[in-house]
N, C-alpha and C positions, 0 to 999 in steps of 0.2 A: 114162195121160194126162199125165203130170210129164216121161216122157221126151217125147211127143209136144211139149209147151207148151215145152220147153228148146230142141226143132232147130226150132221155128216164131220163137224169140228168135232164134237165133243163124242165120235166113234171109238168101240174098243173091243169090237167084238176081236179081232185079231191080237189081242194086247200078250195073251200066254205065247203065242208064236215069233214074237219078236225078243232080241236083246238089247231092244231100242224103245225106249218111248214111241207108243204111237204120236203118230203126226198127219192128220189128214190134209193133203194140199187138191184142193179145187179152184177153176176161178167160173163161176157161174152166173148168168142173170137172164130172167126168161126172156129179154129182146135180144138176147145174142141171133146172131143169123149162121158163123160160123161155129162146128162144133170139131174141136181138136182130141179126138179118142187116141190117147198115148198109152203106154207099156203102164207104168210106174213112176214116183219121184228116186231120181237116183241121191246119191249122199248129199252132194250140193242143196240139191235140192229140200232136199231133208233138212240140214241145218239153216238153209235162210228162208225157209219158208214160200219162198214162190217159185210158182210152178216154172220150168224151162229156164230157169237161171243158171243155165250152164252152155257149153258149148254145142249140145245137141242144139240148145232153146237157140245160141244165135245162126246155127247153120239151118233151122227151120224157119226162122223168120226170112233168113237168105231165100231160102225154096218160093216160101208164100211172098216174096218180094215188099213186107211193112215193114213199119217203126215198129220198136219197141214201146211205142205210146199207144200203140194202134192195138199191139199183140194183146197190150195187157189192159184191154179198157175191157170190160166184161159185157158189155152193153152189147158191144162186135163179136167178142169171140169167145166161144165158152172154153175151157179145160177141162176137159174131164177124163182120167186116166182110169183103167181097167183096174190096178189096185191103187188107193186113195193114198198109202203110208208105203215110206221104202220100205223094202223088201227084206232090205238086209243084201251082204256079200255071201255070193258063192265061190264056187271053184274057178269059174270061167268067166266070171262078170256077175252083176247083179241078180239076186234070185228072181222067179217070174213075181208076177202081181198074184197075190190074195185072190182066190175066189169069191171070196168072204164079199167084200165090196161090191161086186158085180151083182149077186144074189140080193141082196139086203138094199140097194141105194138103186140102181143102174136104171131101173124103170121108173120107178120113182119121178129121178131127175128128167129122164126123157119124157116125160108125161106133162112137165113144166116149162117145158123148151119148143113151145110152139111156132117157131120164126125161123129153124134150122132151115138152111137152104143150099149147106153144103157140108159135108163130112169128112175130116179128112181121119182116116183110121192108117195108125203108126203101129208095123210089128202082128207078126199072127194074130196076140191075143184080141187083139183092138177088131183085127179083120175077121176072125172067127166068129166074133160074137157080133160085130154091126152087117157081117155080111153074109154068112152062115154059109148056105149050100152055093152059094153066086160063087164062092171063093176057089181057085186052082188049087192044086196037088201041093203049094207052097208058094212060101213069100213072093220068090220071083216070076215065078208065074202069074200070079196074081196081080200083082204090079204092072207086070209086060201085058198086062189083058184090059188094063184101063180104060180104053178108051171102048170096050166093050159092056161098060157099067152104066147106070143112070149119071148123069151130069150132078147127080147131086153128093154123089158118095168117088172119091180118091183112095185108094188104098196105097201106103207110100213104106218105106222100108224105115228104119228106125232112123232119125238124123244123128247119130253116137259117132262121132269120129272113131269108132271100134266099127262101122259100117265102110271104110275108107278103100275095103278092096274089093266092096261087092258093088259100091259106085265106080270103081275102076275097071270092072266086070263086066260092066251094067251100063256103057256111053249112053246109048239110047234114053236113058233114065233123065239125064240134062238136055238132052237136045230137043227132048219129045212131048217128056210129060211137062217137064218144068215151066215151059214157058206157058201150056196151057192152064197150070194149076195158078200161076200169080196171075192169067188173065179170069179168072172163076173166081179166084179172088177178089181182085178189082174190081168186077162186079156185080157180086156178092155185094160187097161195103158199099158201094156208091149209094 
């Protein structure tokens, strides 16, 4: 896994398509038990280097109910986002994830995470790809059909306070899923 997390740093195949130095952010270690399949690193995240250091990262720790000691111990909880380096800015918010990442790494890493015992998948791209044909017409649909999935996979809407009126949309989402996701979490860790 050490060599694997060294050529996923020192990645570049996407490097002509950025106007950004690449910057690969993962947090990975094959005893993690939870795996957090996200979007992308957005700017923040891009400039400090770790993953969810923004206020998505503390309105998902909210969700999953941990510390930030807890989020970012790699041994509990993997990171691993659908594209590895920001995106960059578009018109309407950040551009989508790199395909590039997904193709080249994505099995890889999965192949070395044998302890996964709970997935939470953040945003189409994450859900698309960890949950394929299982997945609704769309995000909310999918989300609202949760408790029709295996116990081990959550598909959850992005935590971006840019999400602020599809949770307002969406009550069901705090009252329903929420408290069973921090209890799958709980234990999950224990």
């Amino acid at each position: 896994m050490k060599k694997l997390i060294t050529q996923i740093q020192q990645c570049r195949i996407c490097e002509d398509a950025f106007a950004h130095e690449p910057r690969p952010i993962v947090q990975l270690d094959k005893k993690a038990t939870i795996l957090i399949a996200g979007q992308a690193p957005g700017r923040i995240v891009h400039e400090t280097g770790i993953p969810f250091n923004d206020l998505s990262g503390e309105r998902l720790r909210e969700w999953m109910g941990v510390s930030e000691k807890i989020f970012y111990d790699a041994k509990k909880i993997a990171l691993l986002p659908m594209g590895f380096c920001y995106p960059g800015r578009g018109k309407t918010g950040d551009l989508p994830p790199r395909k590039e990442c997904a193709t080249a790494w994505r099995e890889q890493v999965m192949e070395q995470m044998p302890n996964i015992r709970l997935t939470l998948v953040i945003g189409n791209y994450a859900i698309k790809w960890h949950m394929g044909e299982s997945s609704q017409r769309n995000l909310t649909e999918t989300v609202k059909a949760w408790k029709s999935y295996s116990s081990e996979i959550i598909p959850l809407p992005h935590p971006s306070p840019r999400n602020n009126i599809w949770l307002k949309k969406n009550a069901w989402f705090e009252t329903e899923l929420l408290p069973v996701l921090r209890s799958r979490v709980n234990d999950v860790l224990k």
